[in-house]
FIDO-369026 format. One line per field, with one value per residue (C-alpha): residue in three letters; x, y, z. Coordinates in pm, 1 decimal, decimal comma. Layout:
BEGIN
residuo = (ala  ...)
c1 = (X  ...)
c2 = (Y  ...)
c3 = (Z  ...)
END
This chain:
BEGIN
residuo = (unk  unk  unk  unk  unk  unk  unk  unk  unk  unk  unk  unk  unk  unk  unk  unk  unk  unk  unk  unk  unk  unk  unk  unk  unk  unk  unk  unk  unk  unk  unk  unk  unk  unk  unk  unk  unk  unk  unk  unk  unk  unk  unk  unk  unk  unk  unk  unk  unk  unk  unk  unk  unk  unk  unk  unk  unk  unk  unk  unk  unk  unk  unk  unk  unk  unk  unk  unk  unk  unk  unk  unk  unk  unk  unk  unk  unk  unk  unk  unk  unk  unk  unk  unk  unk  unk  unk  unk  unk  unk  unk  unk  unk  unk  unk  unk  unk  unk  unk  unk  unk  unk  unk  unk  unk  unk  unk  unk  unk  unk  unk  unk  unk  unk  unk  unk  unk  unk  unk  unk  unk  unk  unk  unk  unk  unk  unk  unk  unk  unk  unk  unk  unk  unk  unk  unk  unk  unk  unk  unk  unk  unk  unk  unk  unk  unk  unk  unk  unk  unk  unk  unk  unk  unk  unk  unk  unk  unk  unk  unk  unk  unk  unk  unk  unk  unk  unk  unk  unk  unk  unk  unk  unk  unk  unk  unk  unk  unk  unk  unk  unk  unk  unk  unk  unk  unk  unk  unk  unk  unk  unk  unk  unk  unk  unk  unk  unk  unk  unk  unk  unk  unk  unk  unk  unk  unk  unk  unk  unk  unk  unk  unk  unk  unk  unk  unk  unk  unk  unk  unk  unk  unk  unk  unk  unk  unk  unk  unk  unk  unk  unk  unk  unk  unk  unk  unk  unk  unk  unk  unk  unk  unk  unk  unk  unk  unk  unk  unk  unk  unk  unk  unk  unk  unk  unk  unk  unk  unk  unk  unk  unk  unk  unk  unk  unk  unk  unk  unk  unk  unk  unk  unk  unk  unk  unk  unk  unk  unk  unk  unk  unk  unk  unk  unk  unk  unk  unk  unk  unk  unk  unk  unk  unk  unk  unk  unk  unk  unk  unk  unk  unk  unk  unk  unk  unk  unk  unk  unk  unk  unk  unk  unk  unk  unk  unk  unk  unk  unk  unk  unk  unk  unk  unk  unk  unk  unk  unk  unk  unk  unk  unk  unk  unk  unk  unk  unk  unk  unk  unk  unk  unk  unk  unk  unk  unk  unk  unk  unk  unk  unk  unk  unk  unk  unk  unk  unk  unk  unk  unk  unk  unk  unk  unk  unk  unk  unk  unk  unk  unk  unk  unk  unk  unk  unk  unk  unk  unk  unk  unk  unk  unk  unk  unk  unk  unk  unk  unk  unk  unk  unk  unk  unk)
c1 = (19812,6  19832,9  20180,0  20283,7  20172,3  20398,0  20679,0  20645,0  20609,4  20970,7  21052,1  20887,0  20839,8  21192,6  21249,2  20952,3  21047,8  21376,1  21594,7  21990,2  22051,9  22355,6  22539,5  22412,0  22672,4  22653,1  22654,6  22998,6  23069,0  23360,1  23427,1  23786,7  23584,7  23461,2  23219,5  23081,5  23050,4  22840,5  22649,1  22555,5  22466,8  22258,8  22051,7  22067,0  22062,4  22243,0  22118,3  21955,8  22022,6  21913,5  21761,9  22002,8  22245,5  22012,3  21978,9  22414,9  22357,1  22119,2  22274,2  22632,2  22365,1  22244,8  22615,6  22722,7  22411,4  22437,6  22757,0  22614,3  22351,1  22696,2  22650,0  22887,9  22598,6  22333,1  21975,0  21762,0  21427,2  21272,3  21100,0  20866,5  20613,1  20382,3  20073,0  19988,5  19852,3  20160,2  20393,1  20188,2  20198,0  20582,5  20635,9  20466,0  20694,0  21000,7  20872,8  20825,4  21094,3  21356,6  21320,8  21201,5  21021,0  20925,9  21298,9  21424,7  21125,9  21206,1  21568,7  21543,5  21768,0  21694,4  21550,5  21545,6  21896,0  21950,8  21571,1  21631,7  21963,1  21782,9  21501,8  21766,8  21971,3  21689,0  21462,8  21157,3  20861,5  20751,0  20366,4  20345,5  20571,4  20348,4  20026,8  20148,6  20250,9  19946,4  19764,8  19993,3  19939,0  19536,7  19557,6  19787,8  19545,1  19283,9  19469,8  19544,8  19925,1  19968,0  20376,4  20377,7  20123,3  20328,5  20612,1  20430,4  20274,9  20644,7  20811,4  20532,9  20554,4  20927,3  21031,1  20755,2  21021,4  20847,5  20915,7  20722,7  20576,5  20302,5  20204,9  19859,2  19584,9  19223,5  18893,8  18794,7  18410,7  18454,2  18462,2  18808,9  18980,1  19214,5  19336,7  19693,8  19734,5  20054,1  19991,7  20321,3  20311,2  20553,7  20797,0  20550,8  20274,6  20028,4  19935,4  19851,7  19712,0  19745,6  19615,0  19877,2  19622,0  19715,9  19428,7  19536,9  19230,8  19336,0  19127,6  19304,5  19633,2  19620,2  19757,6  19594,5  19472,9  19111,5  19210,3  19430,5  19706,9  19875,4  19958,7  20082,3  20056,2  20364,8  20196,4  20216,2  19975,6  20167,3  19985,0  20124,3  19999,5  20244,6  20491,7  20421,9  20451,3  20286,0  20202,5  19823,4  19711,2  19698,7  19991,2  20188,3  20502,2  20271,3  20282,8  20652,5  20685,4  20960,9  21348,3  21657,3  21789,8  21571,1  21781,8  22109,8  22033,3  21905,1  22196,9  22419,7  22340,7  22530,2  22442,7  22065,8  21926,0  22005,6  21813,9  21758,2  21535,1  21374,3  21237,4  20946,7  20935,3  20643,8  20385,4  20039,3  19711,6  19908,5  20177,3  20497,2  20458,8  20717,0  20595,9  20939,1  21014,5  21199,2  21316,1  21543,0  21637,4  21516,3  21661,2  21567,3  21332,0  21307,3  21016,1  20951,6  20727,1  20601,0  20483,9  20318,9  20385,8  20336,2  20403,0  20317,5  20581,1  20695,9  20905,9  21256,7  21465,2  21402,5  21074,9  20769,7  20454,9  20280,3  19986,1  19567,9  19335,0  19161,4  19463,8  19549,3  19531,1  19442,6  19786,2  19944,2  20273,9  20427,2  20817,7  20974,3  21306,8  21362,2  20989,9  20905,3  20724,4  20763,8  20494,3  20211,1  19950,1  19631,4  19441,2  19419,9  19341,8  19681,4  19927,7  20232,7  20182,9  20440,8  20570,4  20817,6  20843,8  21058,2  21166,6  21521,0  21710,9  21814,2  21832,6  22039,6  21804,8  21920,4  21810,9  21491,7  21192,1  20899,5  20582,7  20314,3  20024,2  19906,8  19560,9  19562,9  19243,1  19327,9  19491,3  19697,9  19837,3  19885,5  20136,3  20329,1  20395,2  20469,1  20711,7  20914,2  20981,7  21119,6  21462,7  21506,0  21647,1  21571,4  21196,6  20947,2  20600,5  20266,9  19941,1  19598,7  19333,6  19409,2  19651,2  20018,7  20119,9  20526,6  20825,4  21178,9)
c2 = (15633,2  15282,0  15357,4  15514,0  15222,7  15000,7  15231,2  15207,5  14868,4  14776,1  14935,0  14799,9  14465,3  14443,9  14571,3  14367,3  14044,8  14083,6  14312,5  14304,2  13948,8  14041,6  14102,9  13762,9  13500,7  13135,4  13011,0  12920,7  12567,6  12448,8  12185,2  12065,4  11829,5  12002,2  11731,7  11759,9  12113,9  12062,9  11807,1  12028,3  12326,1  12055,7  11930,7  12252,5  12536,8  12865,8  13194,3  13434,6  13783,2  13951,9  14255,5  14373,8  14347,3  14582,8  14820,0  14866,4  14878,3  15132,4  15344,0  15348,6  15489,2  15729,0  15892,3  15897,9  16120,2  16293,3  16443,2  16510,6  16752,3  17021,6  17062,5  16996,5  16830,7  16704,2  16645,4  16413,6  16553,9  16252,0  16020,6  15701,3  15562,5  15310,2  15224,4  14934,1  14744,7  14796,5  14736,2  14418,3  14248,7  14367,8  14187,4  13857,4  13866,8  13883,2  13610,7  13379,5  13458,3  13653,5  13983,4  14292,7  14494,7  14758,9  14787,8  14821,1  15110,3  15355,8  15321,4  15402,2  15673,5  16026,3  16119,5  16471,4  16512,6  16535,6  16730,9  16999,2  17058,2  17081,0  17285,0  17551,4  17532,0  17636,6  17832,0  17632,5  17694,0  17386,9  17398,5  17562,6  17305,8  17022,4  17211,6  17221,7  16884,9  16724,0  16929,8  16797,8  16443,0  16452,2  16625,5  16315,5  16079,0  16216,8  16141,4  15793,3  15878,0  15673,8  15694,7  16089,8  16088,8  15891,5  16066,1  16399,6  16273,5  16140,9  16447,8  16614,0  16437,2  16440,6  16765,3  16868,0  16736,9  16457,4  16514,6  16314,6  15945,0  15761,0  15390,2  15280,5  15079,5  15138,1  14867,0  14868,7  14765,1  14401,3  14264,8  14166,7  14304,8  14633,7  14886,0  15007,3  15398,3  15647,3  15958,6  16203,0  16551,3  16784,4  17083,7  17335,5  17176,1  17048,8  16625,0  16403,2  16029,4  15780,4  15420,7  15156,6  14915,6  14692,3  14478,8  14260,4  13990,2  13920,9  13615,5  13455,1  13610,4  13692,0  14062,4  14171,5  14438,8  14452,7  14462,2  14176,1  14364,5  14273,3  14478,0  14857,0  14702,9  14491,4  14161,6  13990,9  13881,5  13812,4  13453,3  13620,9  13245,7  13094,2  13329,2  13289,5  13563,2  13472,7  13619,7  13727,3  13631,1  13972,0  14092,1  14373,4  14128,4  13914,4  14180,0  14087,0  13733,9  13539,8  13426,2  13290,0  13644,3  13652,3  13379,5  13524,9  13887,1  13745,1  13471,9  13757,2  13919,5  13722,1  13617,1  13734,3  13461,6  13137,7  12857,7  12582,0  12563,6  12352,5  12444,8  12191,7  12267,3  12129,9  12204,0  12156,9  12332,9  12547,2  12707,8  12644,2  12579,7  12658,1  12513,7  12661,1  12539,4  12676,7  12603,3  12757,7  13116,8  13429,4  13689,4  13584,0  13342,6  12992,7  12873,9  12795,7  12882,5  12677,3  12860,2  12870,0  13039,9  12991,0  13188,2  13113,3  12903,4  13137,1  13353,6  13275,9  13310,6  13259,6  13475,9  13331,7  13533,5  13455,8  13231,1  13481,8  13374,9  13148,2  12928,8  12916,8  12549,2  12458,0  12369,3  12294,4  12327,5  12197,9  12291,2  12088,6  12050,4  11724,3  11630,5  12009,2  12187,8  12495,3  12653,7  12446,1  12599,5  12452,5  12427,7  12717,3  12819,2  13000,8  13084,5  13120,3  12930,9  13032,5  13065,5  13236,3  13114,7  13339,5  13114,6  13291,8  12959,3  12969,2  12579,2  12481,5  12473,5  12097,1  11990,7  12147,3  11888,1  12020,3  11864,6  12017,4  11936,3  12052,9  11976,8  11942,6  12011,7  11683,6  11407,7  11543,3  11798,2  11561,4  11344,1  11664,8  11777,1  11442,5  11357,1  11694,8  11589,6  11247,4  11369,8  11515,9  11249,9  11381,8  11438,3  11181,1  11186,6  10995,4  11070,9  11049,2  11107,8  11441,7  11564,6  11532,3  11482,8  11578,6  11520,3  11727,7)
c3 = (8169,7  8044,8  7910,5  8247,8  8411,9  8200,1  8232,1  8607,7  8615,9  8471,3  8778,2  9063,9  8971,2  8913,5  9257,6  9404,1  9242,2  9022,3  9085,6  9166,9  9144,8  8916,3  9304,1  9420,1  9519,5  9567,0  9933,2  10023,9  10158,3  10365,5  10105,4  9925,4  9708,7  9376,9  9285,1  9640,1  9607,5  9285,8  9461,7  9760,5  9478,9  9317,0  9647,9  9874,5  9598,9  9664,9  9826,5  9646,0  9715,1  10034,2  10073,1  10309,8  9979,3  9766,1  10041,6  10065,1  9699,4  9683,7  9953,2  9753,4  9483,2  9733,5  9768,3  9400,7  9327,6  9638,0  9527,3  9196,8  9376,6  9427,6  9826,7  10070,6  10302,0  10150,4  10342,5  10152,2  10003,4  9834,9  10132,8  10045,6  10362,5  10398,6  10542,7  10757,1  10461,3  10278,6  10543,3  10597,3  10271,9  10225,2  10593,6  10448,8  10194,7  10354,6  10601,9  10362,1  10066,9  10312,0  10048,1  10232,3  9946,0  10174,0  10327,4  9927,8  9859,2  10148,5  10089,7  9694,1  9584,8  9564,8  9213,3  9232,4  9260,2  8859,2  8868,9  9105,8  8878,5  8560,0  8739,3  8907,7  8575,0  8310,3  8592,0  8523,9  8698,5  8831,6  8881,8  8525,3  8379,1  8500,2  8406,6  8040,1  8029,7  8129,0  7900,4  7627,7  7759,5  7728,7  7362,5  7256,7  7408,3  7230,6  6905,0  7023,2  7053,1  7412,9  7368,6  7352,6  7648,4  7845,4  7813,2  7923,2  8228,0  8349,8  8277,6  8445,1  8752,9  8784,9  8700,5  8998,1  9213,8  9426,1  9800,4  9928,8  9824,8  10008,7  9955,0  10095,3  10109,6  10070,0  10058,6  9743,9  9654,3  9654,9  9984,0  10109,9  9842,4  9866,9  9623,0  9655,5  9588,8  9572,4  9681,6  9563,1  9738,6  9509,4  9546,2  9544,5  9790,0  9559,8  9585,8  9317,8  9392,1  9147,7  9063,8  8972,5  8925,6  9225,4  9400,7  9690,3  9762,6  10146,5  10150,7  9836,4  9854,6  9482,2  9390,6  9064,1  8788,5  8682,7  8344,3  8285,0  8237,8  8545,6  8898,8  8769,4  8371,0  8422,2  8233,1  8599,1  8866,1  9216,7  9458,9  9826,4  9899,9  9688,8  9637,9  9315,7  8998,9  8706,4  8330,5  8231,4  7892,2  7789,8  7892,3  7695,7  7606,4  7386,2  7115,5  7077,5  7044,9  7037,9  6882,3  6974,4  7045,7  7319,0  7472,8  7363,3  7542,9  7864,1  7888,5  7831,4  8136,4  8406,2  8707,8  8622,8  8424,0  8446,7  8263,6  8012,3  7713,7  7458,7  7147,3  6944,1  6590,8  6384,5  6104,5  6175,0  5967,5  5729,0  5997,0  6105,5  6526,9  6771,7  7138,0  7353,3  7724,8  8055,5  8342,5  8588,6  8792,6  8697,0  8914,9  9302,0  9174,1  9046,9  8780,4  8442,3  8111,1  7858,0  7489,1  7232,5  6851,1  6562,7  6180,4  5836,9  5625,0  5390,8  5650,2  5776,9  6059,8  6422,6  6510,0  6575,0  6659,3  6963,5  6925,6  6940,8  7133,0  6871,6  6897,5  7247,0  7438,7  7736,2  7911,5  8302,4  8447,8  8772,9  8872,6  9164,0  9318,0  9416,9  9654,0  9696,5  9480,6  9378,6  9109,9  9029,0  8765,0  8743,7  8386,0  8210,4  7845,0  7750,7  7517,9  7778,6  8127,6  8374,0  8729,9  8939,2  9266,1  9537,5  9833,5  9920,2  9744,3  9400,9  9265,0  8939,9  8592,3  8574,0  8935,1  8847,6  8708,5  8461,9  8453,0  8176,6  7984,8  7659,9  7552,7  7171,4  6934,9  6725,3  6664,2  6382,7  6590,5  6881,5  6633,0  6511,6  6838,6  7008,5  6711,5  6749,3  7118,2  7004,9  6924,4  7324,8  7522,9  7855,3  7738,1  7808,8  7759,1  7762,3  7574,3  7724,9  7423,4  7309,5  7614,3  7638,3  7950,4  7985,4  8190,0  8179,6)
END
């Protein structure tokens, strides 16, 4: 289920938070003056994609597979609703970033297009198919094989032919707070209700998991009061850590990512330390992310583990444009601080200012780190006792 729920998420957190930015276009000024124009881009930012632009997208989606399905008319069998409570956190959203979530979910494609192929094609007996499959999925579970078991439960639900998809919201036992359920009603009448693992504290704002593996696994927490996304510490990407052709892949994506980095090399108690900045737009959102890695000298090349929990630091990060601010993140014991903040305007990386701390466990560390920044001009710093207090 866990894998499921990380499978899932790398789809609706890209649609809640990230998704189709590659269509996006910068706002288009009646100017004859390109350093003006860069000016205004600078101070004003540009659009970031609307919702009304996924939803063409989508639709154009909607025809290509509807022709796919081999009927001359095709009536659409795979519906999504919502609640009140989901409608009303999707509505807060687009109030306060302009991106209507719950617009983008009920206009998602039809998936059972290609299923209801495969289904007529081989004659498979749906309700059979799905019994066997989660049978398959708890045997692999019980030998610890979480990949297999993920992969049965998926094929289980979708070649069941989902007709119906239901998002709501239910009080959970702690006071204010709400769980988020799906309830999927299938070809052949039977329901199934699932947890993604999505709190939603109405007094806070914050959207959460209980397990700190962020809403529906994803490795992110969503602030609905700050319109903020932001990484747990034990999310599932820290098992992956970190190199250069990170930052090669996602720059080679255009339009999606667009931002500027900094890498601190150093060597402090035996390892080799890589402390890596950010700063800029991440699909419809602006933020940053400061971390931390480290390795052992003897290996080579660009990859750098992510720091355990025995050498995380205490660490803050603040990302403005110009007087407004747009993520702030309080203190907190970490080995990746971050922030996405959606606000409908994407700003460039450069106009974009950084403010973080790192707390350091001594004063030889403190030097090795502070001396690795020396060579940036456009970093500045000050040091109060053990903390490093800096500006990009």
């Amino acid at each position: 289920m866990v894998h499921l729920k990380k499978a899932v998420s790398v789809i609706l957190v890209f649609v809640m938070l990230f998704s189709f930015n590659t269509f996006a276009a910068k706002e288009e000024k009646a100017v004859e003056n390109p350093a003006e124009y860069m000016q205004l881009l600078w101070d004003e930012g540009h659009n970031a994609i609307s919702s009304d632009v996924v939803v063409r997208i989508l639709n154009r989606v909607q025809k290509i597979l509807s022709r796919f399905s081999g009927k001359e008319e095709y009536i659409r069998s795979f519906n999504i609703s919502l609640d009140s409570f989901s409608e009303g956190v999707f509505g807060y959203i687009a109030e306060n970033s302009g991106f209507d979530i719950g617009e983008i979910l009920v206009n998602l494609p039809d998936i059972n297009i290609p299923a209801n192929r495969i289904v007529d094609a081989f004659s498979i007996d749906t309700t059979a198919f799905r019994e066997e499959m989660y049978i398959k999925k708890a045997e692999s579970e019980a030998k610890g094989d979480g990949t297999t078991a993920m992969i049965c439960h998926f094929l289980g639900v979708y070649f069941s032919i989902i007709e119906e998809c239901y998002v709501y919201g239910q009080l959970a036992d702690e006071a204010d707070v709400y769980e988020v359920f799906i309830e999927f009603r299938y070809k052949d009448g039977s329901t199934e209700t699932i947890s993604p693992g999505i709190f939603v504290n109405t007094v806070t704002g914050e959207c959460t998991s209980r397990d700190n593996s962020g809403i529906i696994g994803s490795g992110f927490n969503f602030s609905l009061s700050n319109m903020v996304l932001y990484a747990t510490v034990d999310c599932w990407m820290r098992n992956f850590g970190f190199c250069v052709l990170y930052d090669v892949l996602a720059n080679a994506i255009p339009f999606v990512y667009n931002y500027d980095t900094k890498r601190f090399h150093f060597e402090y108690d035996g390892l080799s330390w890589m402390i890596q900045i950010w700063k800029g737009n991440y699909f419809v959102a602006n933020g940053g992310e400061v971390g931390i890695y480290c390795r052992t000298p003897d290996k080579k090349g660009t990859f750098y583990g992510c720091v355990d929990d025995s050498r995380m630091l205490p660490m803050t990060m603040e990302i403005s444009h110009g007087d407004k601010v747009l993520v702030k993140k309080d203190r907190e014991l970490h080995w990746w601080i971050n922030g996405f903040n959606m606000s409908g305007k994407l700003y460039e990386p450069e106009s974009l200012t950084m403010k973080f701390s790192i707390e350091m466990p001594d004063s030889e560390m403190l030097k090795a780190f502070t001396e690795s920044m020396d060579k940036y001009d456009d970093v500045s710093y000050t040091v109060e006792k053990l903390t490093v207090n800096v500006i990009w």
